[in-house]
Every structure is written in structure tokens, then in C-alpha cells.
C-alpha positions in Angstrom: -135.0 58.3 60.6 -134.5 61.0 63.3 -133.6 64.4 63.0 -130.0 64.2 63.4 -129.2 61.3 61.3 -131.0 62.7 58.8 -129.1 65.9 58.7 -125.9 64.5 58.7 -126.8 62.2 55.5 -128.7 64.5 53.4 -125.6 67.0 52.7 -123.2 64.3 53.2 -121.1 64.0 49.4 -120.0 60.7 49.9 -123.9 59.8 50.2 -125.5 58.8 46.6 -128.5 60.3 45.5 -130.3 57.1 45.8 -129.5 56.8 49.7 -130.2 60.7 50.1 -133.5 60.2 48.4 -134.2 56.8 50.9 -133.2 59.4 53.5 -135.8 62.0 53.2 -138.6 59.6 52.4 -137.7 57.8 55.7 -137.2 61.6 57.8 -140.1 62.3 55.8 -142.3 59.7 57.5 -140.6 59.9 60.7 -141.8 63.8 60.3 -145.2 62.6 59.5 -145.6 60.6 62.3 -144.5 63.3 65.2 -147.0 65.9 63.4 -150.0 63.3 64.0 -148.7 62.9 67.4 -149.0 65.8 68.3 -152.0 67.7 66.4 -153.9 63.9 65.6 -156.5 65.3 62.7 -156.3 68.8 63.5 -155.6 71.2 60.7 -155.3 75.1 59.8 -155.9 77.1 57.3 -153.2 79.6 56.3 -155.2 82.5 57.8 -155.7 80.5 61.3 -151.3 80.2 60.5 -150.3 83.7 59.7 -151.7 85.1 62.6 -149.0 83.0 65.0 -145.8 81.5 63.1 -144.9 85.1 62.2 -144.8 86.1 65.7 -141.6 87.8 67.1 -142.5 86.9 70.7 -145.7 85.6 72.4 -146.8 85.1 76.1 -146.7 81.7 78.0 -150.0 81.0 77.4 -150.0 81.9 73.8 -146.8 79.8 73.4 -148.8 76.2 72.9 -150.5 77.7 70.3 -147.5 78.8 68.3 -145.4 75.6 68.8 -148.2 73.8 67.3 -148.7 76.2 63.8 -145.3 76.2 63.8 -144.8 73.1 63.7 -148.0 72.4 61.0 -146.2 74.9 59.0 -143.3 73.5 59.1 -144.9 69.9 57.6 -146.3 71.8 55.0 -143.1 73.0 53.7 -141.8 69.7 53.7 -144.7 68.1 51.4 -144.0 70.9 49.1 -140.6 69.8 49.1 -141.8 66.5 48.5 -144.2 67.4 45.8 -140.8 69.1 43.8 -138.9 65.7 43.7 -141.9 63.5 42.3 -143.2 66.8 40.0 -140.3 69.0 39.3 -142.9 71.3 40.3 -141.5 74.6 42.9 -143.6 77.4 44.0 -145.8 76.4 40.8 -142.7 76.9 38.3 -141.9 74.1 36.1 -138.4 72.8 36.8 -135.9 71.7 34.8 -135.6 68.1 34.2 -132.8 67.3 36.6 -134.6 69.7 39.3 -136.4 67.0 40.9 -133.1 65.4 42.2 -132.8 65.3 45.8 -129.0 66.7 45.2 -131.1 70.0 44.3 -132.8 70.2 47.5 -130.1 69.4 50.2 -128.7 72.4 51.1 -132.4 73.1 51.6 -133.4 70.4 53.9 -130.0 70.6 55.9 -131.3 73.9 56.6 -134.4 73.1 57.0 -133.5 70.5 59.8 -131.4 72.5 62.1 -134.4 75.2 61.8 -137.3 72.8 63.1 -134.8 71.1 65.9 -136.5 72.7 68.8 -139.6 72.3 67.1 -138.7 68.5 67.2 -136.9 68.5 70.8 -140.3 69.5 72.2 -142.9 67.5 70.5 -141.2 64.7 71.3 -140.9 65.4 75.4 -144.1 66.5 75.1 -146.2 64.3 73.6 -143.8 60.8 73.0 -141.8 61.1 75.9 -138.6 60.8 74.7 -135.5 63.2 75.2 -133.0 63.8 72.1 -129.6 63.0 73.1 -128.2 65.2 70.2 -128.3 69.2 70.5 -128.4 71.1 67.2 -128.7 75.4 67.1 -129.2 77.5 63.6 -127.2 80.5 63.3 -129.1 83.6 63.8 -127.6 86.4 62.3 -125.6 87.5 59.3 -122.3 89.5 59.5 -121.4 92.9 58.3 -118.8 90.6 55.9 -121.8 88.0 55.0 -123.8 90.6 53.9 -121.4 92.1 52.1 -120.2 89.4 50.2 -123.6 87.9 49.4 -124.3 91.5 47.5 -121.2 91.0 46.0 -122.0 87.5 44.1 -125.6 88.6 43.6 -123.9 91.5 41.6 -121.4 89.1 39.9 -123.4 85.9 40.0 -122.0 84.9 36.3 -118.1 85.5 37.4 -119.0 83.8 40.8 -121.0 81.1 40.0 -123.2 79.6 42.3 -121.5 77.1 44.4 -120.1 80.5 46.1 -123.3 80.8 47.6 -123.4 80.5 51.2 -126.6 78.9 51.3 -127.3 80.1 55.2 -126.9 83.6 54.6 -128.1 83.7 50.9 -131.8 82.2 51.1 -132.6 85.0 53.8 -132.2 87.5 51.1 -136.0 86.0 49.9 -137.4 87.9 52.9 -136.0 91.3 50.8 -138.3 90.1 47.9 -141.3 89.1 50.2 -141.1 92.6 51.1 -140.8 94.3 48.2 -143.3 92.5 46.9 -145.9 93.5 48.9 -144.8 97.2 48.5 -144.7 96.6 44.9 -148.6 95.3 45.0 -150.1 97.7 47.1 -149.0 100.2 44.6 -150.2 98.0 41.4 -153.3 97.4 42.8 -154.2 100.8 43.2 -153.0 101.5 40.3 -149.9 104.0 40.5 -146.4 104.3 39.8 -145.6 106.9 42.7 -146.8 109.8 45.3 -144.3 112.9 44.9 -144.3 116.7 44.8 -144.9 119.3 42.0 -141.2 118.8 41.4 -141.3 114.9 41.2 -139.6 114.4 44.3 -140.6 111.6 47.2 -142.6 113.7 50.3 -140.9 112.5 53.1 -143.6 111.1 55.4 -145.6 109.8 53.3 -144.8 105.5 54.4 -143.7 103.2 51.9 -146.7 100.7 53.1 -149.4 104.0 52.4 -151.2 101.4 49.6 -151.9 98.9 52.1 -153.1 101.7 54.9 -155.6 102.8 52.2 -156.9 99.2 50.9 -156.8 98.4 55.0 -158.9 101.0 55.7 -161.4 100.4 52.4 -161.8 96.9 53.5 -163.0 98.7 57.0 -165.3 100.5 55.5 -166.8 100.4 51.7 -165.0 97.2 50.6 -164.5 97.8 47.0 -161.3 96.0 47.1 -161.5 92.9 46.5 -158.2 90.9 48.0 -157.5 87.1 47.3 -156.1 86.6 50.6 -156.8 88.4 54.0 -155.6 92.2 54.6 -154.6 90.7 58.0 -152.0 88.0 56.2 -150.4 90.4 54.5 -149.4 93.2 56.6 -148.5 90.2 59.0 -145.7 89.0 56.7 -144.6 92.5 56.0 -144.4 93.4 59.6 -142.5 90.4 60.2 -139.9 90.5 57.1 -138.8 93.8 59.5 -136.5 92.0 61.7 -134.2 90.4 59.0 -134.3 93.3 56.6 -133.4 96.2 60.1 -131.3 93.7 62.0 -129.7 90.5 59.8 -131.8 87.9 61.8 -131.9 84.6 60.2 -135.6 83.6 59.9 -136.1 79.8 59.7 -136.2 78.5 56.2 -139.9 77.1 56.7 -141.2 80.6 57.9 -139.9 82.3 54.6 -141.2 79.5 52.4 -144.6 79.6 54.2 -144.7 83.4 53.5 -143.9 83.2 50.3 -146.3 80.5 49.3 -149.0 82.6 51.4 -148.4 85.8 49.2 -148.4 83.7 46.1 -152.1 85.0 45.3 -151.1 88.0 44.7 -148.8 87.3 42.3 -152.0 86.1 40.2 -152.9 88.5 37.6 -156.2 90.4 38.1 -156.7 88.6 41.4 -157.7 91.6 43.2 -161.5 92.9 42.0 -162.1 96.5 42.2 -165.5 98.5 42.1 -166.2 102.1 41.7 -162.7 102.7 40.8 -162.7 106.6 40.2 -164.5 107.5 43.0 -161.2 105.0 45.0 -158.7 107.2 42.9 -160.2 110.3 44.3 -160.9 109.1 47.7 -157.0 107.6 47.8 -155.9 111.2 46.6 -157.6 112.8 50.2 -156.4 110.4 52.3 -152.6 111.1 50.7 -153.5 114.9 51.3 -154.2 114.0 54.9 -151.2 112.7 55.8 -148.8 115.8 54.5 -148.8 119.5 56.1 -151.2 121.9 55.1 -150.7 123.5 52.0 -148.1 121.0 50.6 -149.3 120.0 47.1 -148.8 116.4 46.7 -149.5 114.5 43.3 -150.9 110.7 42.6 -148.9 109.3 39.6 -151.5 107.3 37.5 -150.5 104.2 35.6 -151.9 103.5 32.9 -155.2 101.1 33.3 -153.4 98.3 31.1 -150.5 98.3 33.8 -152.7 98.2 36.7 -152.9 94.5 38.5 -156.4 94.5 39.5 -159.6 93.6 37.8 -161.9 96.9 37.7 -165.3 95.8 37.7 -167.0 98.9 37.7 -165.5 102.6 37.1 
């Protein structure tokens, strides 16, 4: 089943869940088969991924190279979509029992299809010869009105209920918790709460991302952090969530569930080893001193050990 058809039936009402489901097993073959046309055996790891599908822009020569992670990533997310309707299994949460209908994943894959279209468009010039003779385009941005009203049923979910969602706008709003989430870790993984003066207040230029400059610069050097994915993956994603968090760009709906499914280690509890822990403390307390002016006191709030996400090997 091509693209088109395919997006037209899976969202369709008047469609039963038995025909949807017929649907996306047929697209998902049809999806199969234009991957393997294209790649044949070839494969990649999600560090040999991150560094390209998270891309703002890339040069002619690079572009090749991007269409073809993309792409890969993009089948990837679909198997895990796939994997939900025969497990009830999504993002390693147990579903509800009725979460494995396909009803549950349409405004998903709808999604999903307009995203991958020029994906699509150009593996199949390329490499099958064949020219589409539908167009499809995703929207791109979201409104000063959009955004407000998506805060608005977030705030109010209960009154609003959830089919007010406007599924385009509203799954974007992951990229806000991707980011956060990497902010929030840094911080856990080092173990404290927040960096502020003698009077509690935030210094100024001291960067929300100042965890992940530290552990960057520890992996560099002594390597007592021990991540469970690649410094390099993660600073990716969080330079990347930057254009839909600064400017409402619509990232396509594979890219934000690739990132998210990337990031998923460290989500793990203790997945992140650290040695010589007090001697990292102090070292992380210079390197905050270095970045404010001279004479400024500036103070490393501790949490306490039990609160810290990170498995200290040795103090």
C-alpha cells in the first residue's frame, strides 16, 4: 500500500479497525520493502544516527548520507509502532489493554506519513524509478494562537478532555520534555539541586547546560563519568530540540520519537557510574568559579547522595 493511500485510510472514521489494522500491516511492508531498496543490509547504530538525522542543514555532499539515516530512522520508529499493537508495549510502558488498537495510533501514523513523504518521494526516483503522482507537505510551524491554546488544555486537560488536542501542534510539545530532560540529568548526575549566590539567587551566566560542559569536559580528560550513551548523542539532541522550543518549528514525528528512545538510558536508574566522586564535587565547584567574575562567591547546592542518579563507585 503506498504512501498516500495509506494516509487517507488510517484516519479515515468510516474505516473499521480491522481494515486500518490491514492497512498499516500492508504500508508496513510496502515501507519494508523501499528501506531494503535502498540501504539492502546496511544498518546503523544510534550513535552512527544521531550524528546526521538531527541536522538543521548539511552540505550537498553530506546530503546522501542524511536521506539514508533518515530514512533508517524513520523504519525504526515504525517497528516500534508495530511492536505497540502486537505488545501493548510503548517506550517500554505497559499499556492498557485496549492500547494496542490501531485506533490508538492513527493520529500518529497520519502524522507520521506526511513527515516521511519526501523521504519516500526520493527513494523511490532514486533507487526504483518511479515518480509519485500525489504531493503531500507537513506543516511547519505553530501559531502564536496554537501555542496558546495547547498551554491552555495542557492546564485544563480534565475540563478539555483530550479529543481537543490538536494532535499536530500537541506532540511537538515532547521536544520541551526531551529538553528538560537532559537539563534535569546533567544536574542529577552530578548530584545537585542548583548553582546560586550567597543570597540563593540564579548567577546569570552561569548556562543552563553547565552539567553537561563539565561531564563533556571529564569525559575529555579523567573519565570518571561513566555515561550509558555517548556525550556526543546527547548534546546533539539538546542542540537540536533548540529550533522548536526558540522558533515553533514542527520537527517530524520520527525525529522526536528517535530522540526520545535515544535518551531513554538515562532515564535508567544508576546508569551513569561515577569514580572519585569528592574529588569531581570539588573539581566541578572550580570550574563553576571559572565561569563567574572575580570575586563573585558562587555556591554548589548538594543533594543529598540518596537523590543523586548515578552509581558512585568510589568516593
Amino acid at each position: 500500500m503506498d504512501l498516500n493511500r495509506f494516509s487517507n485510510l488510517i484516519k479515515d472514521s468510516k474505516v473499521n479497525e480491522a481494515e486500518r489494522l490491514e492497512a498499516f500491516n500492508s504500508f508496513y511492508d510496502y515501507y519494508s520493502n523501499l528501506v531494503k531498496s535502498v540501504l539492502n543490509t546496511t544498518t546503523f547504530t544510534e550513535r552512527q544516527l544521531s550524528v546526521d538525522i538531527f541536522r538543521k542543514d548539511w552540505t550537498e555532499k553530506k546530503a546522501e548520507t542524511v536521506f539514508k539515516k533518515q530514512l533508517f530512522s524513520s523504519f525504526k520508529t515504525l517497528e516500534r509502532i508495530k511492536k505497540g499493537l502486537e505488545t501493548g508495549v510503548v517506550n517500554n510502558f505497559v499499556t492498557k489493554q485496549n492500547k494496542g488498537l490501531i485506533n490508538n495510533f492513527s493520529e500518529f501514523l497520519f502524522i507520521f506519513s506526511f513527515d516521511v513523504y519526501e523521504l519516500v518521494r526520493y527513494a523511490e526516483f532514486k533507487y526504483n524509478n518511479t515518480t509519485l503522482n500525489y504531493q503531500m507537505g507537513s506543516a511547519i510551524g505553530s501559531s502564536t494562537r496554537d501555542i496558546f491554546e495547547n498551554g491552555s488544555i495542557i492546564l485544563h486537560i480534565n475540563h478539555f478532555g483530550t479529543d481537543s488536542i490538536h494532535y499536530r501542534d500537541f506532540f511537538s510539545y515532547t521536544v520541551f520534555t526531551i529538553r528538560l530532560m537532559i537539563e534535569v540529568a546533567g544536574k542529577k548526575i552530578l548530584g545537585f539541586n542548583s548553582i546560586t549566590d550567597n543570597n540563593g539567587e540564579r548567577i546569570k551566566n552561569i548556562k543552563t547546560q553547565i552539567a553537561w560542559d563539565f561531564i563533556k569536559n571529564d569525559q575529555l580528560n579523567n573519565k570518571r563519568i561513566k555515561l550509558p550513551l555517548e556525550i556526543a548523542t546527547i548534546l546533539e539532541i539538546e542542540k537540536w530540540t533548540n529550533r522548536f522550543i526558540h522558533t515553533g518549528y514542527i520537527q517530524p514525528v520520527f525525529l522526536v520519537e528517535n530522540a526520545l528512545i535515544f535518551l531513554e538510558k538515562l532515564a535508567r536508574p544508576q546508569s551513569t557510574k561515577i569514580s572519585d566522586y569528592n574529588n569531581l564535587k570539588s573539581e566541578f565547584e572550580k570550574f563553576i568559579q571559572e565561569k563567574v567574575k572575580e570575586g563573585q562567591t558562587v555556591k554548589v547546592n548538594w543533594e543529598n547522595e540518596r537523590h543523586i542518579e548515578s552509581m558512585i563507585i568510589s568516593e
